[in-house]
ZASETOR-692955 format. One record per residue (C-alpha): residue in one letter; x, y, z. Coordinates in steps of 0.001 Angstrom, whole numbers, plus 500000, padded with zeros to 6 digits. Layout:
REM residues N
aXYZ;...
***
This chain:
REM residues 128
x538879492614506330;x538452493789502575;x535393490960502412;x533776492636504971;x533423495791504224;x532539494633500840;x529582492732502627;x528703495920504589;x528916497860501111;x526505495680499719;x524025495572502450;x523875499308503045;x523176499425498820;x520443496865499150;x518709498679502057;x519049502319499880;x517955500270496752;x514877499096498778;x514407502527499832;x514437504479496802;x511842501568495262;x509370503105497612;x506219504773495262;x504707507809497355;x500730507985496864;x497823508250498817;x495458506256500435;x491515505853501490;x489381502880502088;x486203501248501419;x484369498421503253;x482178496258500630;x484909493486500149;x482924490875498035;x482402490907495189;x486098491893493362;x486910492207490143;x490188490092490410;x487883486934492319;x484555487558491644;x482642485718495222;x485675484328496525;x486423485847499780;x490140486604500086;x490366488355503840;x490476491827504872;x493947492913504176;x493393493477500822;x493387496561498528;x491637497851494951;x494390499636492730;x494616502444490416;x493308502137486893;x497166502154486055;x498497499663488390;x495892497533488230;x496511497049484375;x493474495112482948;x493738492334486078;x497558492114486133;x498000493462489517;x495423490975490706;x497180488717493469;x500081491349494039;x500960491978497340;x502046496021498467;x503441496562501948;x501774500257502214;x503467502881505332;x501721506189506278;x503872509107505664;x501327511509506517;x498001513421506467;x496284514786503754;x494120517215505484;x493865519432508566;x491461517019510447;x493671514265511715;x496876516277511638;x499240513191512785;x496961510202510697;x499840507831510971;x499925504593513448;x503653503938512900;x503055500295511579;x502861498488508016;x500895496456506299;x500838494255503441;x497927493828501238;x496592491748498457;x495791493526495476;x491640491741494588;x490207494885492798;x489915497809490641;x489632501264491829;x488437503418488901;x487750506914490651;x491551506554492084;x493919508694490841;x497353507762490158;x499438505923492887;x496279505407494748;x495478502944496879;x492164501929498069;x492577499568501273;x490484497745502838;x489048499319506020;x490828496569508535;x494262497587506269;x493924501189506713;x493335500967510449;x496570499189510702;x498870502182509287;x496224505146510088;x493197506511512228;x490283505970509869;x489309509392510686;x491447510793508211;x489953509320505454;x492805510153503134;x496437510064503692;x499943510234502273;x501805506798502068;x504605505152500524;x504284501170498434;x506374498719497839;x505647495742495693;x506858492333498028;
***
């Protein structure tokens, strides 16, 4: 009995730890995929993502993969942005005009988690 709630301790730490990992930023999205600064010509899909100047890092984000959730709108125009779903992305380029805990998603990405219409909305990372 003691071993179990021991293993039900843990679990219900590892989901809060999870949790609490969570960075809150915002998101937009752009559509010219190719070229990236991370792999120059090589096409890598269209669930991918450029980063902030910060997380990006001088390339050492490149290949990191961010499951990104919409937490909520930005603006008055789409006043309930969110979709409800996730999505995980591929980090393949720099986004210098992003500020910090930015992301820039791909257009196919940002569909996923949000009504394009938006343009801009609140969202919570986490690196996977």
């Amino acid at each position: 009995m003691a071993i179990e709630r021991i293993i039900i301790a843990a679990l219900i730490a590892a989901g809060l730890i999870s949790v609490a990992t969570a960075i809150p930023g915002t998101a937009t999205f752009y559509t010219t995929y190719v070229p990236s600064s991370c792999y120059g010509f090589q096409d890598q899909g269209t669930l991918i993502a450029a980063a902030n100047p910060a997380l990006f890092n001088n390339r050492e984000a490149c290949g990191r993969r961010y499951r990104v959730r919409c937490t909520g709108a930005t603006n008055g125009g789409v006043p309930q942005p969110c979709t409800g779903n996730e999505v995980t992305v591929r980090i393949v380029d720099l986004c210098p005009g992003c500020g910090p805990n930015q992301l820039d998603l791909s257009q196919p990405a940002f569909s996923r988690i949000a009504n394009p219409n938006a343009g801009r909305i609140l969202i919570d990372y986490t690196r996977v």
